[in-house]
ROTIDO-69491 format. One record per residue (C-alpha): residue number from 1; residue in one letter; chain; x, y, z. Coordinates in pm, whole numbers, plus 32768, in hexadecimal, padded with zeros to 4 digits. Each point is the difference from the previous one (the first is absolute). Layout:
N
palum keke nufi x y z
NUM A A X Y Z
...
***
This chain:
228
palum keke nufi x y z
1 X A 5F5A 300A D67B
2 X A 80CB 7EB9 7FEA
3 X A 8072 806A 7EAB
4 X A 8078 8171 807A
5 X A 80DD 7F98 811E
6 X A 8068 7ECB 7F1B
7 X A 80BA 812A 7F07
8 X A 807B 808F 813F
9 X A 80B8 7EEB 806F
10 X A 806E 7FBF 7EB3
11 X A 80B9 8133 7FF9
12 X A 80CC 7F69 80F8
13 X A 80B9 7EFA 7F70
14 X A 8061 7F2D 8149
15 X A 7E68 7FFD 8043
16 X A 7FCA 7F69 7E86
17 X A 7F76 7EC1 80F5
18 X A 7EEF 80BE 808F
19 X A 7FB6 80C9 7EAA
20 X A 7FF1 7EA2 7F41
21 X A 7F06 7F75 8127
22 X A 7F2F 8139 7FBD
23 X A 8017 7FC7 7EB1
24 X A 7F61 7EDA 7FFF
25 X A 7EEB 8063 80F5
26 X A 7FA6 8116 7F2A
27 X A 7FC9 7F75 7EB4
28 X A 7F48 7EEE 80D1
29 X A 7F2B 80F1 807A
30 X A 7FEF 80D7 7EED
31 X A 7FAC 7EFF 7EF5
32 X A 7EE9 7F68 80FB
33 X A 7F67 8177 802A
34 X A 7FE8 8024 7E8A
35 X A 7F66 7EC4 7FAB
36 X A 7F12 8051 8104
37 X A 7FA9 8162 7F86
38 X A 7FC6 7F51 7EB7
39 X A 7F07 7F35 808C
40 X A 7F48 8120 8090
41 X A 8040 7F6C 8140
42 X A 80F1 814C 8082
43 X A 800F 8163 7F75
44 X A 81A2 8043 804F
45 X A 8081 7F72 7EAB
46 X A 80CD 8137 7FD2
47 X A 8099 7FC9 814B
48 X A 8049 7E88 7FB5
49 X A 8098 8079 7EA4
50 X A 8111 80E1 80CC
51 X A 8036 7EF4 80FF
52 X A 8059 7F08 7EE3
53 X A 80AA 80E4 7F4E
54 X A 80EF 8084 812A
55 X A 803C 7E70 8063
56 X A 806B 7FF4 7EB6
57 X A 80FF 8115 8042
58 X A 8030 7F8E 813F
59 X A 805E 7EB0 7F75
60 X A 8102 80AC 7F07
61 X A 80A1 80B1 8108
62 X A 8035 7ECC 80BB
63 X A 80A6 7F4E 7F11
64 X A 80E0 8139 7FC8
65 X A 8045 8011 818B
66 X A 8071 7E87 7FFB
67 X A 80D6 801D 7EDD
68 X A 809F 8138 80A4
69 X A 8020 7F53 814B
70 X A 809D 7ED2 7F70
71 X A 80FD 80C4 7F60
72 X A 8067 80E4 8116
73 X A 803B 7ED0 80FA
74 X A 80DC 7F41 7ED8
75 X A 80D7 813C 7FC8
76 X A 8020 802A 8194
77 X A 806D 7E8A 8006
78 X A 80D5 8053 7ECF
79 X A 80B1 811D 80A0
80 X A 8054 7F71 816E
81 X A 80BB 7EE1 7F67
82 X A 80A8 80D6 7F17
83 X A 805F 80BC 8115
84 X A 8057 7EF0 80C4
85 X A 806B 7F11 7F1A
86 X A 8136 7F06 8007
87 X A 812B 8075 7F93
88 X A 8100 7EE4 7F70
89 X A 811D 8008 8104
90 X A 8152 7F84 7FA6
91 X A 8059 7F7D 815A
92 X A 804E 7ED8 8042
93 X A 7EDD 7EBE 806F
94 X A 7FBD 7F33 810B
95 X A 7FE3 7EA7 8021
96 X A 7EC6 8018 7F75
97 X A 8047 808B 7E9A
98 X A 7EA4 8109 802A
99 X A 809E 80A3 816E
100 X A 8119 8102 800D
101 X A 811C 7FC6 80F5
102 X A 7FD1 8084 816C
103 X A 8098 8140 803B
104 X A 7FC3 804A 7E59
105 X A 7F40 814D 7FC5
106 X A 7EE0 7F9B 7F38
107 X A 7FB2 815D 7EED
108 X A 7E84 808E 7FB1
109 X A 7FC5 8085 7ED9
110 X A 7F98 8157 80A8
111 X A 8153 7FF9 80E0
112 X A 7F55 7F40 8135
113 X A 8121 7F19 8097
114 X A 7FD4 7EE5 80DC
115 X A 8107 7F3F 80B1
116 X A 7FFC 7ECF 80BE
117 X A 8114 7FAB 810F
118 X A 80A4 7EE4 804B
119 X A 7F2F 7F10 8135
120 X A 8094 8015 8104
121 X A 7FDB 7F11 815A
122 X A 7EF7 807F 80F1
123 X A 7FA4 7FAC 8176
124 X A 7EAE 8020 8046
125 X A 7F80 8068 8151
126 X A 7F4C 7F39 80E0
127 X A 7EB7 80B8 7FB0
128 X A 7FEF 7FE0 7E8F
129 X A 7F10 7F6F 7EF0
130 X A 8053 7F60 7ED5
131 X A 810B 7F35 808C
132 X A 801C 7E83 8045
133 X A 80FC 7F3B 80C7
134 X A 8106 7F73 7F42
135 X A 7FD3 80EB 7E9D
136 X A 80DC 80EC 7FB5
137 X A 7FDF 8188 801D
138 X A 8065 80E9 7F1B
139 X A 8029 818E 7FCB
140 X A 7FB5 80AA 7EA4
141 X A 806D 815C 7FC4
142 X A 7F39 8068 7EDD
143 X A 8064 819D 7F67
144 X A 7F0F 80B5 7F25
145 X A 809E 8143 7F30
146 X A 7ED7 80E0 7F78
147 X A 80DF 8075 7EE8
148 X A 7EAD 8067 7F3C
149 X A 7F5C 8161 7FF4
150 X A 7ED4 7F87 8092
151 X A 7FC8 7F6C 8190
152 X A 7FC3 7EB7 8055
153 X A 7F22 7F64 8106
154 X A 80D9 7EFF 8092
155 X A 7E72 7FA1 80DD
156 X A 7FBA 7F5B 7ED4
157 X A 813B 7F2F 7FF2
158 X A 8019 7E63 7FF9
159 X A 810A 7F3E 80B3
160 X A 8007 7E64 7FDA
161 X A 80DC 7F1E 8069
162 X A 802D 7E6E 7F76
163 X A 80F8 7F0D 8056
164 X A 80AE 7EF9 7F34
165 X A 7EF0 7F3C 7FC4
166 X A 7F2A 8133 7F7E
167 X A 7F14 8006 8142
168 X A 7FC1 8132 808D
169 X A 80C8 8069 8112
170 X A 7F84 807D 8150
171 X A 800F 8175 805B
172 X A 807A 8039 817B
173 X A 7F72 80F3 80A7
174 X A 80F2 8037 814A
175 X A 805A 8166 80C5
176 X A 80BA 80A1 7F02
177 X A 7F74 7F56 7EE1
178 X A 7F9B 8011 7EB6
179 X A 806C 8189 7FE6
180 X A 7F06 7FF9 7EA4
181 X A 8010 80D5 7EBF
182 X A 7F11 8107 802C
183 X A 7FA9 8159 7FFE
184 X A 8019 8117 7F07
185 X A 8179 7FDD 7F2C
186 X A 7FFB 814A 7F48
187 X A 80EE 8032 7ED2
188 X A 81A0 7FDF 8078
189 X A 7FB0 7F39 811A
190 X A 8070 7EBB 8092
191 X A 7F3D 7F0A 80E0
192 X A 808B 7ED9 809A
193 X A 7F33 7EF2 80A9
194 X A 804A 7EB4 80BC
195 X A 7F42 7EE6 801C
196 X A 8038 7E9E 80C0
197 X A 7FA0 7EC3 7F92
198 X A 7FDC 7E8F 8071
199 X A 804F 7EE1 7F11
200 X A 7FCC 7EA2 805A
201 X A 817C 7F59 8032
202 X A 7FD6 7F0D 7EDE
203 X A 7FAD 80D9 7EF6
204 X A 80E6 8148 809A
205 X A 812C 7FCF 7F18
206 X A 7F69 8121 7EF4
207 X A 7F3A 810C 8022
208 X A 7F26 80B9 7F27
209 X A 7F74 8162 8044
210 X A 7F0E 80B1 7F0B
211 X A 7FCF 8181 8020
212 X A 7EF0 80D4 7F4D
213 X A 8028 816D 8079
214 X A 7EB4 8074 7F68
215 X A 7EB1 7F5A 7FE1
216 X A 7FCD 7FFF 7EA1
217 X A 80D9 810B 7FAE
218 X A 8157 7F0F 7FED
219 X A 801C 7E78 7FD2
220 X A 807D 7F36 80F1
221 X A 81A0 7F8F 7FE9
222 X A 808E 7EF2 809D
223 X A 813D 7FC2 80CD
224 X A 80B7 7EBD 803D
225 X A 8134 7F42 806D
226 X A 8090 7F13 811C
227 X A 7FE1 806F 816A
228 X A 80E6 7F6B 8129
***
């Protein structure tokens, strides 16, 4: 029995786990029933002959399953970066020499665009989280261009912040903020976003803002420069 639903699963390749474990118990099994039909001690050695020999299948078609797993994850991998790959843009740098320029559109290879606006001041309300006396506020406009044939699902989206000393900035949440990336941004369409964040007074001379508009699907770009 353990050898018969050990093929089955085999023929499955994403259950070549539970085919190999049956494999296993099987020729176990099998190789303890013949011994002991050899000894006189049972009368099933013909059933203990199939059960080893379908582990042993059931062991083959494990193997098979894994390879074919292995390779079908690796080529999905393969193909979301291609798709989603960096594309050498010619626009001009930030201060740091990896971050494009605010306001620079920054080019997927499939035709995805993102652009980052320049900060600009914000007041916080009275009510809002994120924000400490003294730091200073700021307002990030960030665009996203689904210039690709497929959609995009800005959920998946990452938006960080870090100041000039590379520590993370702090996300306010206030009223009418963070307006996030998110939704469905089918092929021709534009979404724009805005975000606020808090940076600690001493370290809010440059700003850094890193975008990835797809888990997985696109790597994360990076925009930087001076902020007043």
């Amino acid at each position: 029995m353990l050898g018969i639903i050990g093929v089955l699963c085999g023929l499955i390749p994403l259950l070549f786990w539970a085919a190999g474990v049956l494999a296993v118990l099987a020729l176990v099994f099998g190789c303890v029933g013949i011994g002991r039909a050899r000894k006189g001690q049972a009368d099933n050695k013909g059933v203990a002959i199939w059960g080893t020999s379908l582990g042993a299948v059931a062991a083959i078609l494990a193997v098979v399953g894994l390879a074919i797993t292995v390779t079908v994850v690796n080529d999905t991998v393969d193909d979301l970066h291609s798709t989603g790959g960096k594309k050498e843009s010619s626009t001009a740098r930030g201060p740091d020499s990896d971050a494009l320029r605010f306001g620079e559109a920054f080019a997927y290879d499939d035709g995805v665009k993102v652009t980052v606006a320049k900060p600009s001041p914000y007041r916080p309300g009275p009510y809002a989280v994120g924000h400490a006396d003294g730091n200073k506020a700021l307002t990030v406009k960030i665009t996203v261009v689904n210039g690709s044939g497929n959609t995009i699902d800005l959920d998946l989206s990452t938006v960080t912040f870090k100041d000039a000393d590379g520590a993370q900035g702090e996300m306010i949440f206030s009223g009418d903020m963070p307006r996030e990336l998110g939704g469905k941004l089918q092929p021709g369409e534009r979404s724009t976003a805005t975000y606020a964040v808090s940076l600690p007074s001493d370290a809010a001379s440059v700003l850094e803002v890193q975008v990835e508009p797809g888990l997985l699907a696109y790597d994360s770009e990076s925009w930087s420069g001076p902020v007043r």
